[in-house]
The first five atom37 places (N, CA, C, CB, O) and aatype in JSON, in Angstrom:
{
  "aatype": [20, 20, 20, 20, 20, 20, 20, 20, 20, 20, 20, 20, 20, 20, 20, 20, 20, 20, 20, 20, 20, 20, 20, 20, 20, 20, 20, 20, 20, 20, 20, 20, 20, 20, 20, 20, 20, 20, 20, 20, 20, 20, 20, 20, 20, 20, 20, 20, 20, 20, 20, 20, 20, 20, 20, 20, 20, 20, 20, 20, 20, 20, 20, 20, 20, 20],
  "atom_mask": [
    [1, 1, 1, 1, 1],
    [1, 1, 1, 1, 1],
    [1, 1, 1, 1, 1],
    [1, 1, 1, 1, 1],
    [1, 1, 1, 1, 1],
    [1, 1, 1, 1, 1],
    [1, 1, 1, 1, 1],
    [1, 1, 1, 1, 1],
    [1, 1, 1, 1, 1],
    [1, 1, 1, 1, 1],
    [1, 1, 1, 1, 1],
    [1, 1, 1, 1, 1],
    [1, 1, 1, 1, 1],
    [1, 1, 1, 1, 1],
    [1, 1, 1, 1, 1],
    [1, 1, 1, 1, 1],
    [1, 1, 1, 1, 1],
    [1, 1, 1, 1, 1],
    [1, 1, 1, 1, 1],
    [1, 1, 1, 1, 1],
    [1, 1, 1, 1, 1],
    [1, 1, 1, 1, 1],
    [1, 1, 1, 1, 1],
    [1, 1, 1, 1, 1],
    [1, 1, 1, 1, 1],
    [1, 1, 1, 1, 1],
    [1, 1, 1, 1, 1],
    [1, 1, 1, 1, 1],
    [1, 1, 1, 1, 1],
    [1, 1, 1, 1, 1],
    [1, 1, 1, 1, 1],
    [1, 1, 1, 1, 1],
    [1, 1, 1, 1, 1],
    [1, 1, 1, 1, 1],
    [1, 1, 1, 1, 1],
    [1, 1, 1, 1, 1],
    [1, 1, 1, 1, 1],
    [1, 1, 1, 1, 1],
    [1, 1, 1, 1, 1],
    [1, 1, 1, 1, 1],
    [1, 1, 1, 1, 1],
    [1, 1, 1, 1, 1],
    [1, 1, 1, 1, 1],
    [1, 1, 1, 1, 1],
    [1, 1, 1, 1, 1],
    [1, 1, 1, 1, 1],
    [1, 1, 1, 1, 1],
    [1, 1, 1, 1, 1],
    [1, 1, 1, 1, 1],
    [1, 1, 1, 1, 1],
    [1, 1, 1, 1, 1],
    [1, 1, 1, 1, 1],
    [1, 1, 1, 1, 1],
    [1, 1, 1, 1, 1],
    [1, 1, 1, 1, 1],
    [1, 1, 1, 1, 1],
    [1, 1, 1, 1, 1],
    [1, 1, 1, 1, 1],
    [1, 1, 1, 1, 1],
    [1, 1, 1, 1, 1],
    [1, 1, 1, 1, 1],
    [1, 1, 1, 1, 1],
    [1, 1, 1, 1, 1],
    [1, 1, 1, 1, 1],
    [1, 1, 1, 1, 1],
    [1, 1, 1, 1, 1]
  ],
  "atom_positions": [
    [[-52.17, -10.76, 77.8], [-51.07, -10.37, 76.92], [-51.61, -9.68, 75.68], [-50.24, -11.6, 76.53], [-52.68, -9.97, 75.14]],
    [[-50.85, -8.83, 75.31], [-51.21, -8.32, 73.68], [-50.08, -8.09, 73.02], [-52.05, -6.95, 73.5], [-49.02, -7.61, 73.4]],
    [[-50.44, -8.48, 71.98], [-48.99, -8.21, 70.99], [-49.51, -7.57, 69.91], [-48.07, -9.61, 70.4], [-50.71, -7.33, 69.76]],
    [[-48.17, -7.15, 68.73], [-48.69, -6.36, 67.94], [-47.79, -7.38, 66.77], [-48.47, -4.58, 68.23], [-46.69, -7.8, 67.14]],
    [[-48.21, -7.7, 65.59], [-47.59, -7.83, 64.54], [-47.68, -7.33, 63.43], [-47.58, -8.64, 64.38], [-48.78, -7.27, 62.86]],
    [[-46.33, -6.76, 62.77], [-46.68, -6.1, 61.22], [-45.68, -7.03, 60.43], [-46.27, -4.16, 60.95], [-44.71, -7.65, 60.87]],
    [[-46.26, -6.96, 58.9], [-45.5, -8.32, 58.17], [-45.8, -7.22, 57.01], [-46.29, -10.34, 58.14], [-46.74, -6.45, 56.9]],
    [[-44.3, -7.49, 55.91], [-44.29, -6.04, 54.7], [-43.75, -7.34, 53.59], [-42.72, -4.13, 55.08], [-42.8, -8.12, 53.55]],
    [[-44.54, -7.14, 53.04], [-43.95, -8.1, 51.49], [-43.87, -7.35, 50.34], [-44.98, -9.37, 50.94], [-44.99, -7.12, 49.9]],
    [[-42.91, -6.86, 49.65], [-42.74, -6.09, 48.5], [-41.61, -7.3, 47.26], [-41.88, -4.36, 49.15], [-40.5, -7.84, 47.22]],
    [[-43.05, -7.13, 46.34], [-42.39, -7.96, 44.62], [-42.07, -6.79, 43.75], [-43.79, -9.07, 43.5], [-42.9, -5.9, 43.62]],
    [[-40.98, -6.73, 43.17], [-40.7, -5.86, 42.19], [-40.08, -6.41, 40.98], [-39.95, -4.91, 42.7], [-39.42, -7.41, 41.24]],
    [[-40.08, -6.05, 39.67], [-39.77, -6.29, 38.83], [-39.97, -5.42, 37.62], [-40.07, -7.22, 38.89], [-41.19, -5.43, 37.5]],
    [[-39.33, -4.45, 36.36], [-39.33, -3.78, 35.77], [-40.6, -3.56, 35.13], [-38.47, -3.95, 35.3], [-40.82, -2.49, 34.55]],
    [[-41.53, -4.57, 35.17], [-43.11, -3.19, 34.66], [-43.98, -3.36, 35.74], [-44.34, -3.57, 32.94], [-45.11, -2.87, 35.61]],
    [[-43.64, -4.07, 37.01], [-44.93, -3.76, 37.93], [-44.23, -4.04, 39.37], [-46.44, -4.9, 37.58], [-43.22, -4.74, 39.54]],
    [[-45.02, -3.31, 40.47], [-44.71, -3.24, 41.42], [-45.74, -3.59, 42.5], [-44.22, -2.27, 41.39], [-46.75, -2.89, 42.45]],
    [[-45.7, -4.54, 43.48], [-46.86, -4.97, 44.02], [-45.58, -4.99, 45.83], [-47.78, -6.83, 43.01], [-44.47, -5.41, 46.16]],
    [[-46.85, -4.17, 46.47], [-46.7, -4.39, 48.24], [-47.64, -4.13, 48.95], [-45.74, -3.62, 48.97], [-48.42, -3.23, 48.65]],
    [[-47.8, -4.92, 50.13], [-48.57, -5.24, 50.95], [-47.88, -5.32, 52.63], [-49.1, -6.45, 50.34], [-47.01, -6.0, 53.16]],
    [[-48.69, -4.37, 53.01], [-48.47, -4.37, 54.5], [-49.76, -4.78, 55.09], [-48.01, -2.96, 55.09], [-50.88, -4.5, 54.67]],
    [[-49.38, -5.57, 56.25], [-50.0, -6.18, 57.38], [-49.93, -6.27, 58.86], [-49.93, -7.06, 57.16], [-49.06, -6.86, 59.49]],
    [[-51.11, -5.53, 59.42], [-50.84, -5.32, 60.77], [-51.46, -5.61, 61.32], [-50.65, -4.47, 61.21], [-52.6, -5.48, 60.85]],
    [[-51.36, -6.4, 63.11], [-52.49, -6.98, 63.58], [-52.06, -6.43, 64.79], [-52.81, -8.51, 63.41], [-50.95, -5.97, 65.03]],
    [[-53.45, -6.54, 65.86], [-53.13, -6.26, 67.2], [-53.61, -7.86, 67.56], [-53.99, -4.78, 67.99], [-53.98, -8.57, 66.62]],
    [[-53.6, -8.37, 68.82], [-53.68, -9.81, 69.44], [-53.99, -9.39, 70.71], [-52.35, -10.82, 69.39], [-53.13, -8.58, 71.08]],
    [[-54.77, -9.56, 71.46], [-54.96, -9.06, 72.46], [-55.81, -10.69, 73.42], [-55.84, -7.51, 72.06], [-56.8, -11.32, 73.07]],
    [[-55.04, -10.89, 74.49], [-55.46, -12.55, 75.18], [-56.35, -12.28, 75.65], [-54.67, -13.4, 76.26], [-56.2, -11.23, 76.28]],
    [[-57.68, -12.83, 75.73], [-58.59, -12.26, 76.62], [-58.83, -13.81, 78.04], [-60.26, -11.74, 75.45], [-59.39, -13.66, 79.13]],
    [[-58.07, -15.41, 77.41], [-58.1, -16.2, 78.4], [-56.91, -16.78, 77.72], [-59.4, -17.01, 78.78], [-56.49, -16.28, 76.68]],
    [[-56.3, -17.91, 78.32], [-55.09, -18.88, 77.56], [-55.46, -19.4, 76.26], [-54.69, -20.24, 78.41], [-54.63, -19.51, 75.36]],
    [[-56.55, -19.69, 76.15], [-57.44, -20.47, 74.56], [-58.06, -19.72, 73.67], [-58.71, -21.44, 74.81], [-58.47, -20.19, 72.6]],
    [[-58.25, -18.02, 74.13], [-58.47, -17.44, 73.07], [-58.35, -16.19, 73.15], [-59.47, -17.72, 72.63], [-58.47, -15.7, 74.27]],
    [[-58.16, -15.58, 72.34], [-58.01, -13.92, 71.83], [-58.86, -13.44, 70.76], [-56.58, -13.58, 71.25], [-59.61, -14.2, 70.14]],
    [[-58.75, -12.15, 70.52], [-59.17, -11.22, 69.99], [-58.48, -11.15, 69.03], [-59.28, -10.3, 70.59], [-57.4, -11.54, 69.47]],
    [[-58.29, -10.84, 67.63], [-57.0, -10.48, 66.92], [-57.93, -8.79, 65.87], [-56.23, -12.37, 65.62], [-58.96, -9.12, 65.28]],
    [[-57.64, -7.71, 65.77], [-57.61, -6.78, 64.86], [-56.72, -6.7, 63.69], [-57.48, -5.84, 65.47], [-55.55, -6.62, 64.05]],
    [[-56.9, -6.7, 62.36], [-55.94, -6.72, 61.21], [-56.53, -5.48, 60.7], [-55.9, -8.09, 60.15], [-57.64, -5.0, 60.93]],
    [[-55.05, -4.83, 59.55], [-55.16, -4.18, 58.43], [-54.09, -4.5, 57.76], [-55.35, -2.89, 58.54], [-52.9, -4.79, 57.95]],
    [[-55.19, -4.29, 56.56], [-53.86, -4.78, 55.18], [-53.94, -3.8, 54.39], [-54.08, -6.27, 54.09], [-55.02, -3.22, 54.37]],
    [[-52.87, -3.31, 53.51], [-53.15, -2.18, 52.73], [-52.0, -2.89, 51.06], [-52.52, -0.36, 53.82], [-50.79, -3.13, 50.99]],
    [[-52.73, -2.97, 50.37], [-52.18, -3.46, 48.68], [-52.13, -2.49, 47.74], [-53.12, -4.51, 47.91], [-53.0, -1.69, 47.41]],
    [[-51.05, -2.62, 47.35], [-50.54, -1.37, 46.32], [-50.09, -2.16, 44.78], [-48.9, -0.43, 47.13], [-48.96, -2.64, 44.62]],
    [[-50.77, -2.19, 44.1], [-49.97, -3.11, 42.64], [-50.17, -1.43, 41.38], [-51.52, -5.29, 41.82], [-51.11, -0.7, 41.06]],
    [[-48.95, -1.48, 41.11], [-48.75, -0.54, 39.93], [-49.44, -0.41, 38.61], [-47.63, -0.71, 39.58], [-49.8, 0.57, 37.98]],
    [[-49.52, -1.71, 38.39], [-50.04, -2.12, 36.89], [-51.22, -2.53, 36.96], [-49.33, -3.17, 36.15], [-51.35, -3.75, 37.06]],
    [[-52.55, -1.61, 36.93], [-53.71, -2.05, 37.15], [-54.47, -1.32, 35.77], [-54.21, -1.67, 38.71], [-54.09, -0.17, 35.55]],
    [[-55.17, -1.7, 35.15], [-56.27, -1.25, 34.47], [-56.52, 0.08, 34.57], [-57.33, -1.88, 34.82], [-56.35, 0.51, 35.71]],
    [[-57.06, 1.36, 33.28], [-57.56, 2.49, 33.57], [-58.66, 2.3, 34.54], [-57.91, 3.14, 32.43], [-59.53, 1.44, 34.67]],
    [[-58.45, 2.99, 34.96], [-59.93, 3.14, 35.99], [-60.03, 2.75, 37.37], [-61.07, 2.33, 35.48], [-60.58, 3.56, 38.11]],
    [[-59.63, 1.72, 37.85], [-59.36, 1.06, 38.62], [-58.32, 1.48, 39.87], [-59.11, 0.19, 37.93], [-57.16, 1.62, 39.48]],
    [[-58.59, 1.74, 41.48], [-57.59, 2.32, 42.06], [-56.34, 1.04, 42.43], [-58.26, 3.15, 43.36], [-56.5, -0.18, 42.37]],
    [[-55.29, 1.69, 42.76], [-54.14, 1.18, 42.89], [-53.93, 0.45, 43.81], [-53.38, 1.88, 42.9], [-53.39, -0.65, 43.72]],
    [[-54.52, 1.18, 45.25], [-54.3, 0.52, 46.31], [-55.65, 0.44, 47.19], [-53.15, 1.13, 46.97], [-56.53, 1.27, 47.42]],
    [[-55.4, -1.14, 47.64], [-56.57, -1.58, 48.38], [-56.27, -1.18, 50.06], [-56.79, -3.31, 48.08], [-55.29, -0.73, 50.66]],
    [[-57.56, -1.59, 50.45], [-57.38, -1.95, 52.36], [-58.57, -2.96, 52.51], [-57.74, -0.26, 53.71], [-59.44, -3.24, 51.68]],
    [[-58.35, -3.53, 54.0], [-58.66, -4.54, 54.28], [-59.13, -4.49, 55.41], [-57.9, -5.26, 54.1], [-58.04, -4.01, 55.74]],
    [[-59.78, -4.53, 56.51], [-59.95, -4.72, 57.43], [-60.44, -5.63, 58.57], [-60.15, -4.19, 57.3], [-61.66, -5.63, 58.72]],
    [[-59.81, -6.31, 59.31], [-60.78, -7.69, 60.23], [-60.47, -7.36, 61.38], [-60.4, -9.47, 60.07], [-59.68, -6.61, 61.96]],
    [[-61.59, -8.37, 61.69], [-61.82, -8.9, 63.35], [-62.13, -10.31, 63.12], [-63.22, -8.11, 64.33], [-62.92, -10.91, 62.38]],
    [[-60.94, -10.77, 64.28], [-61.17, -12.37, 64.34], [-60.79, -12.75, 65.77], [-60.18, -13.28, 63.2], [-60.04, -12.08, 66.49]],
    [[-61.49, -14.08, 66.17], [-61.77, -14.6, 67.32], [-60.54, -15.53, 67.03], [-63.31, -15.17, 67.61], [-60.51, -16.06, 65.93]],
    [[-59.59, -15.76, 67.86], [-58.64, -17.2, 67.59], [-58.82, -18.0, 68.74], [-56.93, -16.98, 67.42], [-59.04, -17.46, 69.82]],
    [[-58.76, -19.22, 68.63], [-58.68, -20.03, 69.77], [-57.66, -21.1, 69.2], [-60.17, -20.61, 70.29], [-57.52, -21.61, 68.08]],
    [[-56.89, -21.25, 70.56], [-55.51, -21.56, 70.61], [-55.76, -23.23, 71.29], [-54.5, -20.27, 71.65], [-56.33, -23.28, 72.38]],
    [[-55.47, -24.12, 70.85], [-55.19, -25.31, 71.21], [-53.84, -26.18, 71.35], [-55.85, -25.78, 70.55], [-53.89, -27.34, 71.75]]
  ]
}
């Protein structure tokens, strides 16, 4: 089996703005465990000169399912 999940969380409020998207692939490789691929990407408005706005993220993780 493989599935895909994306999850979007957006905070807002009049001096700052913060969102984050999250996406994974899942992919079964037996009943007890999978593969999982993520990206996350973070956006906060109100950050420091200098400093960029928006992040990323990237994983690989082993899950095992009990």
């Amino acid at each position: 089996n493989t599935s895909v999940e994306d999850t979007l969380q957006v905070e807002a409020g009049p001096e700052n703005r913060h969102y984050q998207n999250d996406i994974g692939l899942s992919v079964n490789m037996t009943r007890k465990m999978a593969l999982k691929l993520g990206y996350q990407v973070r956006y906060n408005s109100d950050v420091l000169p200098g400093i960029k706005s928006t992040d990323t993220l990237t994983t690989t993780n082993l899950v095992y399912n009990f």
